[in-house]
C-alpha positions as CSV (number, residue, x, y, z in Angstrom):
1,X,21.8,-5.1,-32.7
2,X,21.5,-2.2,-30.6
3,X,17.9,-2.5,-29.7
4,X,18.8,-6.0,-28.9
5,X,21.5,-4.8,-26.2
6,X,19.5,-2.2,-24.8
7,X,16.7,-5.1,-24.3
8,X,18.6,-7.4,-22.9
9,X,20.2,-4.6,-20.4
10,X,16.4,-3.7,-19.2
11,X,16.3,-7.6,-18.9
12,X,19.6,-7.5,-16.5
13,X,18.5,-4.5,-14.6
14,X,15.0,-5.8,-14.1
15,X,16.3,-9.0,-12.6
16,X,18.7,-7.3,-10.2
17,X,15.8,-4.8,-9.6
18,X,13.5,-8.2,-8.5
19,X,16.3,-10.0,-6.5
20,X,16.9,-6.6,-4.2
21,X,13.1,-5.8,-4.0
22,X,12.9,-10.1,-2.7
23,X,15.8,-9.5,-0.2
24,X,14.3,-6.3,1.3
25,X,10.7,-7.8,1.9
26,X,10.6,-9.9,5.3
27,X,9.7,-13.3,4.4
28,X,9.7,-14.3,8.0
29,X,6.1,-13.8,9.0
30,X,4.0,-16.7,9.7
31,X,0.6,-17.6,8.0
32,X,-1.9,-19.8,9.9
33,X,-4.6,-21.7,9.0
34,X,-5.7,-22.1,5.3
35,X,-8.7,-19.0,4.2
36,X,-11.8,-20.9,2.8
37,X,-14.3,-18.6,0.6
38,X,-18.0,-18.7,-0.3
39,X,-19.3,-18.7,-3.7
40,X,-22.2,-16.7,-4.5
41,X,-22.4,-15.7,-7.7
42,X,-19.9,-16.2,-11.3
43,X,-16.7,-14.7,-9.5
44,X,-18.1,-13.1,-6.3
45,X,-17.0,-14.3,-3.1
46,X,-17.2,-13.9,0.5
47,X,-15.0,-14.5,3.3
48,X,-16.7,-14.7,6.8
49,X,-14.5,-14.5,9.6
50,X,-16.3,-16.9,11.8
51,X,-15.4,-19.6,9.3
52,X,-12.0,-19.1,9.4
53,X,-11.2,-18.6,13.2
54,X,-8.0,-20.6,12.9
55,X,-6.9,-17.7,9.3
56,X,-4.6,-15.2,10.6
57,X,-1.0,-13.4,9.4
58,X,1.6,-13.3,12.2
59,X,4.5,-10.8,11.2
60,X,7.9,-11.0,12.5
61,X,7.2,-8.2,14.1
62,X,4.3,-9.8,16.5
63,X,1.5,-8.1,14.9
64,X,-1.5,-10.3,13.8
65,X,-4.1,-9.8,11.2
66,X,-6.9,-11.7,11.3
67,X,-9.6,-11.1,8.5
68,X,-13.2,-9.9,9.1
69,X,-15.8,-10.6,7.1
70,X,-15.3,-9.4,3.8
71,X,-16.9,-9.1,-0.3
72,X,-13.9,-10.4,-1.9
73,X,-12.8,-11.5,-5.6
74,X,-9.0,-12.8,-4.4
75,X,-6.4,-11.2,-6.5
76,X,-8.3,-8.8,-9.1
77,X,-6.0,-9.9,-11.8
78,X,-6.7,-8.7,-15.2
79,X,-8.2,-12.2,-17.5
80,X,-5.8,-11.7,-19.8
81,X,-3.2,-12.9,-17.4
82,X,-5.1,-16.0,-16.2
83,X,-3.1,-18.0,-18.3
84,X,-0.3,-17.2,-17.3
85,X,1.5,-19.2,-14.4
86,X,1.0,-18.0,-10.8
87,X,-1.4,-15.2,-12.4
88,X,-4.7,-16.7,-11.5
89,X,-7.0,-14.3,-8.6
90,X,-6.6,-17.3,-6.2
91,X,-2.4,-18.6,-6.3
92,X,-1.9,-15.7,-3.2
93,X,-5.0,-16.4,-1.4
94,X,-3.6,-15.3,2.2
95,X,-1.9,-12.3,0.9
96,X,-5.1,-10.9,-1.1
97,X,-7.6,-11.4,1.6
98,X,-5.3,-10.4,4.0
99,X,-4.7,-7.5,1.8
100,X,-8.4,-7.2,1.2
101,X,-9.3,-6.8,4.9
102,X,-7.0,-4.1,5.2
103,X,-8.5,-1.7,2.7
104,X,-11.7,-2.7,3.8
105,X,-10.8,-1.6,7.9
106,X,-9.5,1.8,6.4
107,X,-12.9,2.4,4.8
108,X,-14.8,1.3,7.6
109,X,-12.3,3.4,10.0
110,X,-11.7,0.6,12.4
111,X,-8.2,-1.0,13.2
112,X,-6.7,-4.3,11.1
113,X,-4.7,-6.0,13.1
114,X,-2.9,-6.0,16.6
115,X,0.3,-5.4,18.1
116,X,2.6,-7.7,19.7
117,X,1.1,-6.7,23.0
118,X,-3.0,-6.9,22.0
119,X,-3.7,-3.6,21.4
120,X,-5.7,-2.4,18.4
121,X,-3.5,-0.7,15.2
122,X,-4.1,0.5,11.9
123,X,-2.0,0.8,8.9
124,X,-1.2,3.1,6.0
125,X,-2.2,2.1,2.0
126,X,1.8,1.9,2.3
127,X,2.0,-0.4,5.0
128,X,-0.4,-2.8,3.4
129,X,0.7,-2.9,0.4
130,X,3.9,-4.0,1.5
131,X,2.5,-6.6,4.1
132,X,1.2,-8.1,1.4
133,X,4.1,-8.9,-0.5
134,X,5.4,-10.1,3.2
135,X,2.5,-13.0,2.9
136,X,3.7,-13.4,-0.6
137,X,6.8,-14.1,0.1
138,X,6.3,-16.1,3.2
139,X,4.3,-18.4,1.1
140,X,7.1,-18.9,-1.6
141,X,9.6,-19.9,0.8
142,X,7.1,-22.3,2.9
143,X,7.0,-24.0,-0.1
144,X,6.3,-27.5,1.7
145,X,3.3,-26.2,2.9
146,X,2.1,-24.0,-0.2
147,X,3.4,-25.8,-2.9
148,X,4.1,-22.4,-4.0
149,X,6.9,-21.7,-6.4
150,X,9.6,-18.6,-5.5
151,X,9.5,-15.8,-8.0
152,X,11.3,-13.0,-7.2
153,X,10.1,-11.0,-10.2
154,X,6.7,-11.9,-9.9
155,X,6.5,-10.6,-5.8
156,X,8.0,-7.0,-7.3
157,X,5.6,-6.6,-10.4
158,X,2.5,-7.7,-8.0
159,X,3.9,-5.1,-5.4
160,X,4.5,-2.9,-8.2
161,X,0.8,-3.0,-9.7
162,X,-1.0,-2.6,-6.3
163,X,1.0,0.2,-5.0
164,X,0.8,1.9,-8.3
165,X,-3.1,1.5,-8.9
166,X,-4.6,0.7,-5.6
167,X,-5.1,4.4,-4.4
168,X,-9.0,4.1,-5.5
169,X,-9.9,1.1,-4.2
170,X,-7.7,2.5,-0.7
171,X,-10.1,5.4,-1.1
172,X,-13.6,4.0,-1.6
173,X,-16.8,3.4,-0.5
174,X,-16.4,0.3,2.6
175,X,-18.6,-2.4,2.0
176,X,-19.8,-4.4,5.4
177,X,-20.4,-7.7,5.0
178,X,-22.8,-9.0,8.0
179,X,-21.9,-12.6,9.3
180,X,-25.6,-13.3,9.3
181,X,-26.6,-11.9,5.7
182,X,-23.3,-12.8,4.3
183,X,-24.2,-13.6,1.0
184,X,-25.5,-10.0,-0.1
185,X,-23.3,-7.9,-2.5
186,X,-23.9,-4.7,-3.3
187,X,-22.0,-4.0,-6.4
188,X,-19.0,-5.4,-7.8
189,X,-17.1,-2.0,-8.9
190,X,-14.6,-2.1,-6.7
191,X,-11.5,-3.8,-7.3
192,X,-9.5,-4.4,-4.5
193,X,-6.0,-5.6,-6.0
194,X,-6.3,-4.0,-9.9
195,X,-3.2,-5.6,-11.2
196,X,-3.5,-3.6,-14.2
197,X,-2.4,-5.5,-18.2
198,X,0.5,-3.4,-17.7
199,X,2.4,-6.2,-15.5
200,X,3.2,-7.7,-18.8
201,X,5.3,-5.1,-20.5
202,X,8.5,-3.5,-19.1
203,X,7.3,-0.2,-18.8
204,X,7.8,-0.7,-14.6
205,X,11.0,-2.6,-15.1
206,X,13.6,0.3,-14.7
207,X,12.0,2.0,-11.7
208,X,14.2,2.2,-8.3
209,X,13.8,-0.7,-6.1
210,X,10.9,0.8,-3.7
211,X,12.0,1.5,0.1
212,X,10.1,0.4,2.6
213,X,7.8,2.4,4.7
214,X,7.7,2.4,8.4
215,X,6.3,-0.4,9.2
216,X,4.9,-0.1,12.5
217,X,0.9,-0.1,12.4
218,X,-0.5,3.2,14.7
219,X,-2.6,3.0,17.1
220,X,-4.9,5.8,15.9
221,X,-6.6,5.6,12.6
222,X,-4.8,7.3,9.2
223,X,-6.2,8.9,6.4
């Protein structure tokens, strides 16, 4: 009985953990257009930017991201959670390319998005890990046009994974992907959004509620 209340107590805290993670993360950012991918080989993808000149992330804030051309596998979720629902590499398109492309400008040292005013900025691994669960969330409550249903403990344990596991692929080698030889890849070792097994156990479920970081982009690049 006792490991039964001390379950269903991580069970309580984990839920009010998820509902003031949902409330802290802006929801209010806009996503435009719809991303379309290239197959090239058994799950290896690109995304060239001038296919998708209408794709873009508009945050409250008035900065926009726009994708460049990137290698990308969507959401590196683990197989073993395929199954599950909402789990599969592809149900948060726009936030793991978006996600994608900013790892991808801090290996290649060149800015992600722009401020509200034009000019160039870059972001911190902090930063776009939490913009991402922004596009997460705006696409659970635009649920007319994503047909995507609200999870408020899924957006923390996806959030959860990336920030906790992300630091190597934030760290690694960039991989340019030319618009005119788009379909070459040079390895698939990288993993981009490692949502590690682990989202399927508790072991993350009794961890503070994360604050956010600043969340202006600089206008300089950051290590």
């Amino acid at each position: 009985m006792h490991h039964a209340s001390t379950l269903l107590l991580a069970l309580l805290l984990s839920s009010c953990a998820a509902n003031r993670f949902y409330e802290t993360v802006d929801g209010k950012g806009v996503i435009t257009g719809r991303p379309c991918v290239e197959w090239k080989q058994p799950d290896k993808f690109v995304y060239v930017r001038s296919k998708n000149s209408q794709f873009s992330f508009k945050r409250s804030n008035g900065e926009v991201i726009k994708p460049g051309s990137i290698e990308t596998d969507g959401g590196s979720i683990p197989r073993l959670l395929w199954s599950q629902k909402d789990y599969s590499p592809w149900t948060y398109a726009p936030a793991y390319l978006v996600h994608d492309w900013m790892y991808e400008a801090h290996r290649r040292k060149i800015p992600a998005g722009t401020d509200a005013t034009g000019n160039d900025i870059y972001y911190t691994k902090e930063q776009a890990d939490w913009i991402m669960a922004e596009i997460i969330k705006a696409q659970m409550e635009n649920r007319v046009q994503f047909s995507t249903q609200r999870s408020r403990t899924r957006l923390r344990k996806i959030y959860w994974a990336v920030s906790k596991f992300g630091k190597t692929a934030w760290n690694g080698q960039a991989r340019p992907v030319e618009e005119e030889t788009a379909a070459t890849f040079v390895t698939d070792t990288l993993k981009n959004l490692p949502l590690l097994p682990m989202l399927g156990t508790l072991k993350n479920e009794l961890t503070p509620v994360p604050a956010q970081p600043a969340m202006q982009g600089s206008r300089s690049h950051q290590e």
